[in-house]
N, C-alpha and C positions, 0 to 999 in steps of 0.2 A: 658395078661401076659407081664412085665415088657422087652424091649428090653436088650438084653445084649452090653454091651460094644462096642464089634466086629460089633454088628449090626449096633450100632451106628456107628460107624467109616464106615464101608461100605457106607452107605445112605450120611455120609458127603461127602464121596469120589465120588459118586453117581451127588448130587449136585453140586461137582464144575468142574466137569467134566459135566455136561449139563452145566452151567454159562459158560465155557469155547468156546463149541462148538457152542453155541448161539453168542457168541461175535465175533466166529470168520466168522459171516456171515451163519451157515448152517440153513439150515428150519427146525422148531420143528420136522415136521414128521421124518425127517432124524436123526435127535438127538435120539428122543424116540429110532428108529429102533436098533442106535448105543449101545443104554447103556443097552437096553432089557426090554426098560420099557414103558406104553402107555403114549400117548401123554397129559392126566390128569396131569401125574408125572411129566413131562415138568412144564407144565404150572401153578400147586403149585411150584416148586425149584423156577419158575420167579418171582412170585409171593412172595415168603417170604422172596426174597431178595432184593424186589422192584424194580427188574428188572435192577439192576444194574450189570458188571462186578465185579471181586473179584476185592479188591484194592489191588495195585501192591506196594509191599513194596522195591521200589526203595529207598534207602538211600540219604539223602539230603545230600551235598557238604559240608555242615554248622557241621556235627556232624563229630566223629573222625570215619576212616576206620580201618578195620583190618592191614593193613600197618601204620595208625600212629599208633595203638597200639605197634605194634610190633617194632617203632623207640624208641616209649617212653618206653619200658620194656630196650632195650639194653642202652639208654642213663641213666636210674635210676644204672643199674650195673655196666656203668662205672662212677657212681660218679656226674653226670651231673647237675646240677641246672636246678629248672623248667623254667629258663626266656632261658637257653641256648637251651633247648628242643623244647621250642615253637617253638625258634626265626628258628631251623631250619625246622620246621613243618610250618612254617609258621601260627603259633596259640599264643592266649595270653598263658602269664605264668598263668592265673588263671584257664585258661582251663584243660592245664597239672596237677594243681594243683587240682582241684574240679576230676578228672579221678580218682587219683593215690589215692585218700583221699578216694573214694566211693568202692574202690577193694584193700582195706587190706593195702594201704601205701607205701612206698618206699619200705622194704623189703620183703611183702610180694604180690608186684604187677608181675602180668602173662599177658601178651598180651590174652592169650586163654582163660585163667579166664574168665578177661575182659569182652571179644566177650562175653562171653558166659552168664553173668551175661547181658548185652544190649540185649541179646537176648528173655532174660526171663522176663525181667522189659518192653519189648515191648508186649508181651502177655499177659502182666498180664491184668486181668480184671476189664474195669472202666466202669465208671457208667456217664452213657451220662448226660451232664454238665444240657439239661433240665430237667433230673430226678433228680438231686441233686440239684435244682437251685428252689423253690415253685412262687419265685419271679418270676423269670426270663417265666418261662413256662405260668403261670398265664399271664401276658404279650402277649406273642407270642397266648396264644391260641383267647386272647382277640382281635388283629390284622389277626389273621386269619380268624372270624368268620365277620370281615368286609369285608372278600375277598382280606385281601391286599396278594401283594404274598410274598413268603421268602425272596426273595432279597429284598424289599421294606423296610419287616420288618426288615430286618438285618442293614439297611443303616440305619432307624431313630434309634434301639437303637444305633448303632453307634453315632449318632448324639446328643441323648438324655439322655447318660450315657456316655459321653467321659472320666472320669477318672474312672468307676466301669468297669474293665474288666470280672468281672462274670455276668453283665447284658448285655452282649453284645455274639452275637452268630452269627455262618456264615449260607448262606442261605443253605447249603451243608447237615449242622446240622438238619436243621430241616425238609429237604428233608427226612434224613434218619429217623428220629425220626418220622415220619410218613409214610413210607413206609417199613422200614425194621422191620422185624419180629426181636423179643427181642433188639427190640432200642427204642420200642414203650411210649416214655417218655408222648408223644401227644395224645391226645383222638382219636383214629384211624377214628372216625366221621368226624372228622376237613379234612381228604384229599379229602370231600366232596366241601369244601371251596374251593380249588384250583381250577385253571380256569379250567382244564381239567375233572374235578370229577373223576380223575381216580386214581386207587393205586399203578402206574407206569409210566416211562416216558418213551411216544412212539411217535415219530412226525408222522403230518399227514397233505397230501397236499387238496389245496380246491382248485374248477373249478368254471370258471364262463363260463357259458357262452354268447355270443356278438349276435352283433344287428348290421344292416346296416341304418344309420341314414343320412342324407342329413345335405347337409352345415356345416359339423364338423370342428372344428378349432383343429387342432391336438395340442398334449403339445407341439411339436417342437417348437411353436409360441409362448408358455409362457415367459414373459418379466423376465428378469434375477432376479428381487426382489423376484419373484415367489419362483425360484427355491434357492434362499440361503437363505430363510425364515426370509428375515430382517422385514420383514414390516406384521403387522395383517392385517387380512382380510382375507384371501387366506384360502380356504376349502379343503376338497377332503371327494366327498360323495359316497354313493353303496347303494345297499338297500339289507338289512339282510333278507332272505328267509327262513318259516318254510317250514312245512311237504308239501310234494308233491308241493312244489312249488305255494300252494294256498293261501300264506299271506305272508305277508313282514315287515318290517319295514326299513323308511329312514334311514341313518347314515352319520351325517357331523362331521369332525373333522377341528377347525381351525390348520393349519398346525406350526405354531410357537410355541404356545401353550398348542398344544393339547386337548384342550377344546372339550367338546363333545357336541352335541344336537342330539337328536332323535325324529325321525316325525312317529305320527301314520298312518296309511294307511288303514281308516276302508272302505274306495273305493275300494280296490285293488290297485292294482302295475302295471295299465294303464297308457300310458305317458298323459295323462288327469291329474287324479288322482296324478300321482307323482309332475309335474309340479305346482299342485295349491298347495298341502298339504307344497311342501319344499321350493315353495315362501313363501308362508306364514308364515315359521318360520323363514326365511332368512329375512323378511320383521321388525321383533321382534329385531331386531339387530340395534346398532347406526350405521352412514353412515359409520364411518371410518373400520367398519368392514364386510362393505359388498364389496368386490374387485374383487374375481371368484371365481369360482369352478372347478375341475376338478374331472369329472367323467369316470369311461369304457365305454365301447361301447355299453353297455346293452339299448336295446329298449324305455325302459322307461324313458330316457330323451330325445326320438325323440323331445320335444317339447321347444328344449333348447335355440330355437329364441325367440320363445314367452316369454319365462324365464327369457334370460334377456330384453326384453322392458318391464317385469314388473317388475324386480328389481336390474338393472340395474349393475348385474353380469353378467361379461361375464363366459361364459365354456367353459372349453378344454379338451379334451375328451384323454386318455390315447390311444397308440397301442394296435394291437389286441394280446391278450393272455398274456400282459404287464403288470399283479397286483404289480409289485413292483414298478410300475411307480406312485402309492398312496398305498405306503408304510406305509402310516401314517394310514390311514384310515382302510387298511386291517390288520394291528397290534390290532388296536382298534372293529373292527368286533371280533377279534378273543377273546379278553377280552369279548364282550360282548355275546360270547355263553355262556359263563357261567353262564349268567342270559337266555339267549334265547336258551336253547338248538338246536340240531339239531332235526328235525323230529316233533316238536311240532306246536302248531297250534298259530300264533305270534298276528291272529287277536283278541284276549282274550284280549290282554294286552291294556288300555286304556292311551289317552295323558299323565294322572295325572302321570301313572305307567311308562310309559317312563321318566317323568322330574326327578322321583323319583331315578330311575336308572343311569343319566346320572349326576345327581347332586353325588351321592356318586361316580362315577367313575371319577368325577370333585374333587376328595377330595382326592382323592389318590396323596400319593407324588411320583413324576415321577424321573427314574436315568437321563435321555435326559435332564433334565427339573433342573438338580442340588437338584432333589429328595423337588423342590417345589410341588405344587399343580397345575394342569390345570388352578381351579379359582383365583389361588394366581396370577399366569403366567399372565393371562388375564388382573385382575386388575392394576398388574404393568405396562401392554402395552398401556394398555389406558390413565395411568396417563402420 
């Protein structure tokens, strides 16, 4: 049986009253208990709104208020020109002009009209620029099936459509157009593509945990080039952990760059085993880019003397419980769940499949990076 109106209205009011009390910090359970509805009903409202807050229809400084309206109604009845109107509004005369032209004219403009017509022309229902756009959507869906993310995508059409303002879209857009229900201009498959796979955005922290290793040279000692990333060479690696902690993979990111390389680990993630597999790939590298590395405290480069006498990097090893101190590198772990899940088994994946992975992560254009490419980055440092 078809809902009635009423009902409908109820269930909206339903909805933004959980969105509300979600935003304002309360736990689902406590929401449901509030509104009289199980915890399911929560988590569909979140869910078809992509877990976003309602948007706040703050009025921007840049449009007129209900006070200019109401200066520009008393200045049209006493006779006023629109350049005199502005000038005390502090607004162009064409503004006054394009107002008083859209609400009936000089004689018959109303301040409340007005309000009221801005009010209706904001409601009115439009049609999200990638459903109206075949171009444009065709585009975005094509850049997300390579993983790039919104922003990314949003900066090169910016970049590569600089006078078609219809082929250009913010990363906000197409956040929505994939996660909100009736905005859904995007193949709702594609929010599969984003790093997170998920069809809301929830941040979520990672733990490492540390290792007591002999003879560390802490970061405090890294030489100043280091840390203002003038010069290539300079790493910062970890090793990416699957399911139950029983396979791994290395992870180097050049720190200027951001260039990535990834080391298989079909040994295990033994400081044995780590030490030979991420020489060996550091060793693939010209001299000018091999300078240090800085890793965490994790056990598995207990073998970091031996490390560098064979390749002739030195390491520095981050503080304990300090991941922002390879910022670089834990940024780029977190890109690369999205090809390595969590909980999954990482020893499947073969060198071939790591270069495979790290070369398209090497191709994405970066914002740090003036939205070049890691390999672009690279090239140019070398020349």
């Amino acid at each position: 049986m078809a809902r009635s109106q009423g009902d409908l209205n109820v269930a909206n009011i339903e909805r933004m009253e959980i969105r509300r009390r979600i935003a304002a910090g309360e736990p689902p359970e406590d929401v449901a208990r509030a509104v009289g509805r199980d915890l399911w009903t929560v988590w569909v409202a979140l869910r078809d709104a992509g877990g976003l807050t309602p948007r706040r229809t703050e009025r921007s400084p840049l449009r007129l208020s209900p006070a200019d309206r109401e200066e520009i109604s008393r200045g049209l009845l006493a006779g006023q020109s629109y350049r005199a109107i502005g000038r005390r509004l502090g607004r162009a005369a064409s503004t006054i002009s394009r107002e008083v032209r859209a609400n009936r004219g000089r004689r018959g403009y109303r301040a409340w009209r007005a309000e009221l017509a801005r009010d209706r022309r904001a409601r009115r229902p439009r049609t999200a620029k990638l459903a109206r756009n075949p171009r444009l959507r065709a585009e975005v869906e094509a850049m997300l099936a390579l993983r790039w993310s919104p922003q990314q995508i949003a900066a090169v059409l910016r970049r590569a459509h600089p006078c078609e303002p219809e082929m250009q879209v913010s990363h906000e857009t197409i956040y929505q157009s994939l996660f909100v229900q009736g905005r859904g201009a995007l193949r709702r498959e594609l929010a599969a593509c984003l790093r997170t796979g998920r069809t809301r955005r929830k941040p979520r922290g990672r733990h490492h945990p540390g290792g007591l290793i002999r003879d560390m040279v802490m970061i405090s000692e890294r030489p100043a080039e280091i840390e203002d990333r003038a010069v290539p060479g300079h790493w910062e690696g970890d090793l990416l952990v699957g399911y139950n902690n029983q396979s791994a993979i290395a992870t180097l990111v050049e720190r200027r760059t951001r260039f990535v390389m990834l080391v298989a680990l079909p040994g295990g993630q033994s400081a044995e085993h780590v030490r030979t597999a991420v020489a060996g790939q550091i060793l693939t590298l010209p001299a000018q880019l091999r300078r240090s590395l800085t890793w965490d405290q994790g056990k598995e480069m207990a073998g970091h003397v031996r490390f560098t006498v064979d390749t002739g990097v030195a390491v520095y090893f981050c503080d304990p419980r300090s991941p922002w101190q390879r910022g670089t590198n834990e940024n780029t772990n977190g890109l690369l769940r999205q090809y390595f899940p969590k909980g999954t088994v990482l020893s499947v994946h073969d060198q071939a499949h790591l270069d495979a992975v790290a070369a398209e992560l090497n191709g994405r254009p970066r914002q740090t990076l003036g939205w070049m490419k890691p390999c672009e980055a690279l090239a140019e440092a070398l020349r």
